[in-house]
C-alpha positions as CSV (number, residue, x, y, z in Angstrom):
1,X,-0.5,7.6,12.1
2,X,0.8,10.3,10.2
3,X,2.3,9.6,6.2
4,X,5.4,11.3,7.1
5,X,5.4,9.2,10.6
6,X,6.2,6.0,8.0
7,X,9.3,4.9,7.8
8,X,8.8,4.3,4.0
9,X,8.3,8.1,3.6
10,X,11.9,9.0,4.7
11,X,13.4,6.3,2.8
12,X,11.5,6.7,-0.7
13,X,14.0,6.8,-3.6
14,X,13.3,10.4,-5.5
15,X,9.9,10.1,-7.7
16,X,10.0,9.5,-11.3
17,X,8.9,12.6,-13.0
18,X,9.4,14.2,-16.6
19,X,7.8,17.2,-17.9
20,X,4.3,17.6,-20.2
21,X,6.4,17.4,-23.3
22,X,8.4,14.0,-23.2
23,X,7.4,11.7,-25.5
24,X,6.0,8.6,-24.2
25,X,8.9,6.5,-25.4
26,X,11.3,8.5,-23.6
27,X,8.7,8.3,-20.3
28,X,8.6,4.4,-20.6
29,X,12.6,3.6,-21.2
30,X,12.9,5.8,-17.3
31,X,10.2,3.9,-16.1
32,X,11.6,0.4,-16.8
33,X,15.0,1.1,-16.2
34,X,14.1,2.5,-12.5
35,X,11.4,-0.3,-12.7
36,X,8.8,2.1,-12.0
37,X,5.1,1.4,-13.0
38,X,4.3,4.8,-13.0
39,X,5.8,8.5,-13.4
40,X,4.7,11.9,-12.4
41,X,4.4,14.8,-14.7
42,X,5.6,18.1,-13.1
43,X,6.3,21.3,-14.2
44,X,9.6,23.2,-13.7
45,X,8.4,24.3,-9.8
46,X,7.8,20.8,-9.3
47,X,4.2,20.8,-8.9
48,X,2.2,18.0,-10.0
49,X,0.4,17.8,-13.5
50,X,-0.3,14.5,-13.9
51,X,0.5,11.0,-14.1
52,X,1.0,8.2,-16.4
53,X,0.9,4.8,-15.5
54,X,1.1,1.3,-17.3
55,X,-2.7,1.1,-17.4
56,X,-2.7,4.6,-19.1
57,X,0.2,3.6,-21.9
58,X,-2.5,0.2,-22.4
59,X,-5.6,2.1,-23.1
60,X,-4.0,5.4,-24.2
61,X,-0.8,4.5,-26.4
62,X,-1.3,1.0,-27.6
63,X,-5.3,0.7,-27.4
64,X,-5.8,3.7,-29.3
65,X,-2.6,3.0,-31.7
66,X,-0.8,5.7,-30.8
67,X,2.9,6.3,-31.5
68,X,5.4,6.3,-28.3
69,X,8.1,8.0,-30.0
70,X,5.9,10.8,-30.9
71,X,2.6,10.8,-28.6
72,X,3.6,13.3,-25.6
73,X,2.7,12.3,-22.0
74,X,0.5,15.1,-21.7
75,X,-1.9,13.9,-24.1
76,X,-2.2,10.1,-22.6
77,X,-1.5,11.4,-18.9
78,X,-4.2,10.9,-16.2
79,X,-4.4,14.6,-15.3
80,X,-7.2,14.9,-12.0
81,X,-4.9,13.2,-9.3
82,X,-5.5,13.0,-6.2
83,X,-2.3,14.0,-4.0
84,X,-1.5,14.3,0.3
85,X,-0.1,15.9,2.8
86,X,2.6,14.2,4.9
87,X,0.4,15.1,7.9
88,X,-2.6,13.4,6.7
89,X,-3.4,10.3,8.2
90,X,-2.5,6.6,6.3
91,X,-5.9,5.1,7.2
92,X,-7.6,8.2,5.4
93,X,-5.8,7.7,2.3
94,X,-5.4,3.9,2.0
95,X,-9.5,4.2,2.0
96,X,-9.6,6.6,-0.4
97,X,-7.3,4.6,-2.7
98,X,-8.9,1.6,-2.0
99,X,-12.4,3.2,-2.9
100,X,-11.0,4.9,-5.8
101,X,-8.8,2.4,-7.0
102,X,-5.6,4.2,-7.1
103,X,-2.5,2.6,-6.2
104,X,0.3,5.6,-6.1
105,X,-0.4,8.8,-3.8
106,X,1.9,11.6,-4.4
107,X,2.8,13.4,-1.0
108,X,2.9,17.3,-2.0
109,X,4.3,19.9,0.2
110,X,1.6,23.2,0.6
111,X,2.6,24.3,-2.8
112,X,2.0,21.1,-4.7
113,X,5.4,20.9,-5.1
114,X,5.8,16.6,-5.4
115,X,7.8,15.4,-2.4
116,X,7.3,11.7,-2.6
117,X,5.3,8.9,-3.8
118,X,3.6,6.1,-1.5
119,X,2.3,3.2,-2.9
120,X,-0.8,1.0,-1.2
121,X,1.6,-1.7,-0.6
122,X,3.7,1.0,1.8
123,X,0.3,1.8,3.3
124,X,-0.7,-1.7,4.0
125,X,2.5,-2.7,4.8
126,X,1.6,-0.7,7.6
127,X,-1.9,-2.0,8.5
128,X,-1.0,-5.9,8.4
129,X,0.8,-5.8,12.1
130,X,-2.1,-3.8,13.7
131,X,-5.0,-5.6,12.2
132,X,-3.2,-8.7,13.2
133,X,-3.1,-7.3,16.5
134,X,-6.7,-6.7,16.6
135,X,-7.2,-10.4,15.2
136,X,-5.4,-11.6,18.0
137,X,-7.0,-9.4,21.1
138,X,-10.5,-10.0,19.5
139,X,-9.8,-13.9,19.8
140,X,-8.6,-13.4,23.2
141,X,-11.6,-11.7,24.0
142,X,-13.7,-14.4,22.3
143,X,-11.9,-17.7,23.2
144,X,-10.4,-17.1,26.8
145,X,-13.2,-17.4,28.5
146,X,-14.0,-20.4,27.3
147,X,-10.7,-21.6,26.9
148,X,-10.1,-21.9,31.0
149,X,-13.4,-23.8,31.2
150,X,-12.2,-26.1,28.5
151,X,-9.0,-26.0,29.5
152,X,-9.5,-27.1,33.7
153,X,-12.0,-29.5,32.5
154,X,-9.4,-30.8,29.7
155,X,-7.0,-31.2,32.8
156,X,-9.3,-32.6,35.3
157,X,-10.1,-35.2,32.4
158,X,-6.7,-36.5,31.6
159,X,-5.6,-36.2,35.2
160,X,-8.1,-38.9,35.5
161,X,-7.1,-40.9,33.0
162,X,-3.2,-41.0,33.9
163,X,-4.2,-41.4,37.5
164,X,-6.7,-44.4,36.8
165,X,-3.6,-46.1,34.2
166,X,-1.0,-45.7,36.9
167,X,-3.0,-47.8,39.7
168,X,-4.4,-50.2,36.7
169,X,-0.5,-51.1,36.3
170,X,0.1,-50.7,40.2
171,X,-2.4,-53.9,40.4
């Protein structure tokens, strides 16, 4: 299945970006009142710089003692990000984030221009139903064989049994 195929990707609200030159402050008061945990840096096309994520405020801002008000993104910004197509395939990419362990995969059109943000959890929402699936045929597979056997014995056995209570009482 394609990204754009999702039904997440038409319904994404509009990503969280700012430009290079917002302070971190600024950055973090956006991100909490959209209750974002990250937000993408972009340039005035659009096109994807960077991005700066909870983990990066952590070690960047705070570990390193930095001040909010006055540290810009693009010095605490995680600058080599990985980004998709919307006709690359989910599987592909929730791999590669899983590998990678990345979490948020901007979706950029041929120009980098940043057309939306999918998360892991969008991806796996995605892969539950059809691994369950799989669960379920692979047990199938596995246990229906076996299951008839058990299951005419398992009949034949308590057929037996209510047959030889029934003429016990009929004496």
């Amino acid at each position: 299945m394609r990204i754009a195929d999702r039904k997440e990707y038409q319904s994404k609200a509009p990503p969280l970006t700012c430009r290079p030159d917002t302070t971190v402050y600024d950055a973090v008061t956006q991100m909490a009142e959209k209750n974002f945990g990250s937000i993408f840096i972009t340039d005035t096309d659009d096109t994807v710089l960077g991005v700066m994520t909870e983990r990066d405020i952590f070690r960047r801002v705070i570990g390193e003692s930095r001040d909010p008000k006055t540290t810009p993104v693009s010095e605490v910004m995680t600058t080599e990000v990985r980004m998709a197509n919307k006709d690359d395939k989910v599987l592909d990419w929730l791999q590669v984030m899983s590998n990678e362990r990345f979490r948020r995969l901007p979706i950029v059109d041929e120009h980098n221009r940043l057309q939306a943000v999918m998360s892991q959890g969008d991806f796996v929402s995605y892969t539950w139903p059809q691994l369950l699936g799989q669960v379920g045929q692979m047990a199938q597979a596995t246990f229906a064989p076996a299951f008839n056997q058990i299951a005419i014995v398992g009949g034949i056995a308590v057929y037996t049994i209510i047959l030889v209570i029934v003429l016990l009482y009929a004496v």
